[in-house]
C-alpha positions as CSV (number, residue, x, y, z in Angstrom):
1,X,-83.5,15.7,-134.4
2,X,-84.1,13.5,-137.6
3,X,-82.7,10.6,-138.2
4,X,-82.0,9.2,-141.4
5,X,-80.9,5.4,-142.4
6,X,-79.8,4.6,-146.0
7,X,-79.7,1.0,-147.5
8,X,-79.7,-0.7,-150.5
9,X,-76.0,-0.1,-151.7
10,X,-73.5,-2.3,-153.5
11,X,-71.6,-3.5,-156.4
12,X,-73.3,-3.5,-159.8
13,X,-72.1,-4.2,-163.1
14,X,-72.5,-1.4,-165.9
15,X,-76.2,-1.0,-167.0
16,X,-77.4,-2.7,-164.3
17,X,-80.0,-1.5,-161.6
18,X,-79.9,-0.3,-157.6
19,X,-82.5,0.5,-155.5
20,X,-81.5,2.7,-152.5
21,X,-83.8,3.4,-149.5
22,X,-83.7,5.8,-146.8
23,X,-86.1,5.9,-144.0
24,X,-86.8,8.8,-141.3
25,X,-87.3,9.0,-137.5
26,X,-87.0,10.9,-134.9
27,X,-89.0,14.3,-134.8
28,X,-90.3,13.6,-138.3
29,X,-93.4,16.3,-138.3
30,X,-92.7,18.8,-140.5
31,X,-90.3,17.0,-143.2
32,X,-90.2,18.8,-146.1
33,X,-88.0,17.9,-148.9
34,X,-85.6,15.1,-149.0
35,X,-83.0,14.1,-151.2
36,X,-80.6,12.5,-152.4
37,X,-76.9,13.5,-153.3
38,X,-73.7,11.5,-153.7
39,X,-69.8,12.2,-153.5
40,X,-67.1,10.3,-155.7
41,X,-63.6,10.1,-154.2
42,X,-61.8,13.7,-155.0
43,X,-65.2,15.3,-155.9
44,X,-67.3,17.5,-154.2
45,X,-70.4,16.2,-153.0
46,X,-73.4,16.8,-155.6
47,X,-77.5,16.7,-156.2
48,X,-78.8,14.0,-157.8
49,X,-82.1,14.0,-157.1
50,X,-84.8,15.6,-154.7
51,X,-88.4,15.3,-154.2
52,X,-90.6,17.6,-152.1
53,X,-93.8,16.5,-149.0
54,X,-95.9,17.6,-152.0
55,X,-94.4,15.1,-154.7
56,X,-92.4,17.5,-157.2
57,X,-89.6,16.5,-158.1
58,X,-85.8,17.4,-159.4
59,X,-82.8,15.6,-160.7
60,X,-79.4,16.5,-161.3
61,X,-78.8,16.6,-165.7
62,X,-76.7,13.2,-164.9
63,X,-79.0,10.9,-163.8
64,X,-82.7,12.2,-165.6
65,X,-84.2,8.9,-167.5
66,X,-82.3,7.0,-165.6
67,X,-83.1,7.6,-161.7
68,X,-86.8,7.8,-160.3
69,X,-86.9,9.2,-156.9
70,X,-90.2,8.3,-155.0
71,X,-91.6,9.2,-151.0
72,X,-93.6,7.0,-148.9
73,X,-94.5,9.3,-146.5
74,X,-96.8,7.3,-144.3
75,X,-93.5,5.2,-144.1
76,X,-91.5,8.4,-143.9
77,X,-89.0,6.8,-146.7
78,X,-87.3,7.8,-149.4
79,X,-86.4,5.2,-152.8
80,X,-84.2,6.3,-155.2
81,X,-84.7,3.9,-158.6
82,X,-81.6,3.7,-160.0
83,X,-81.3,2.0,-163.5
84,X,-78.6,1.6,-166.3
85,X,-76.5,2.4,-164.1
86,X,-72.6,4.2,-165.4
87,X,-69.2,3.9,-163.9
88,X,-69.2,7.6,-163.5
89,X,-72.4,6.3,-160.9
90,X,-69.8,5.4,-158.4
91,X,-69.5,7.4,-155.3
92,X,-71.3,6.9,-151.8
93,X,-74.9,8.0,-151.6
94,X,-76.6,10.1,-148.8
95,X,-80.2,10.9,-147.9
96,X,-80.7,14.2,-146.8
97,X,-83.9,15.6,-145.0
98,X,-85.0,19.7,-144.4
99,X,-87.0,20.4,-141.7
100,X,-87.9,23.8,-140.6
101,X,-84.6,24.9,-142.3
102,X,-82.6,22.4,-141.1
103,X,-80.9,19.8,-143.3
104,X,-80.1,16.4,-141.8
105,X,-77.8,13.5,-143.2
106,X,-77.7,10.0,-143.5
107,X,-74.5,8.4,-143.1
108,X,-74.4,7.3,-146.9
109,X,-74.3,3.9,-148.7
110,X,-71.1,2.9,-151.1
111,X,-72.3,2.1,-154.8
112,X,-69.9,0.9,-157.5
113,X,-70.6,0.2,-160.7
114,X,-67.9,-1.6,-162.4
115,X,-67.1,-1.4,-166.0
């Protein structure tokens, strides 16, 4: 079992910055990718970004130039950088971890961005 711890959530104003951290433990060998994805009341929940053991990354259309996802893995953390942040931002954010083709979840972190 993994288990996976977000912080770093909260209310920002528009164009302002968050920095979101999720941190691993448990049987942690053998992490591959993690990620993270959000869900906004009413709305499916969605990529936003991902980044592999190996350091490649992806990001959902929405948030590229604006969100830099980074791994510590002697820390066996994820950051996700999140700056000029949108009202559209809001929704909860969780960390999500595959390991040998299992995905584990966080239990999320609120952010709103107000207008």
């Amino acid at each position: 079992q993994v288990q996976l711890v977000e912080s770093g959530g909260g209310l920002v104003q528009a164009g302002g910055s968050l920095k979101l951290s999720c941190r691993a433990s448990g049987s942690i060998f053998g992490i591959n990718a993690m990620g993270w994805y959000r869900q906004a009341p009413g709305k499916q929940r969605e990529l936003v970004a991902t980044i592999t053991s190996g350091g490649s990354t992806n990001y959902a259309d929405s948030v590229k130039g604006r969100f830099t996802i980074s791994r510590d893995n002697a820390k066996n953390t994820v950051l996700l950088q999140m700056n000029s942040l949108k009202p559209e931002d809001t929704a909860v954010y969780y960390c999500n971890a595959l390991r040998f083709g299992l995905i584990y979840w966080g239990q999320g972190t609120q952010v709103t961005v107000s207008s």
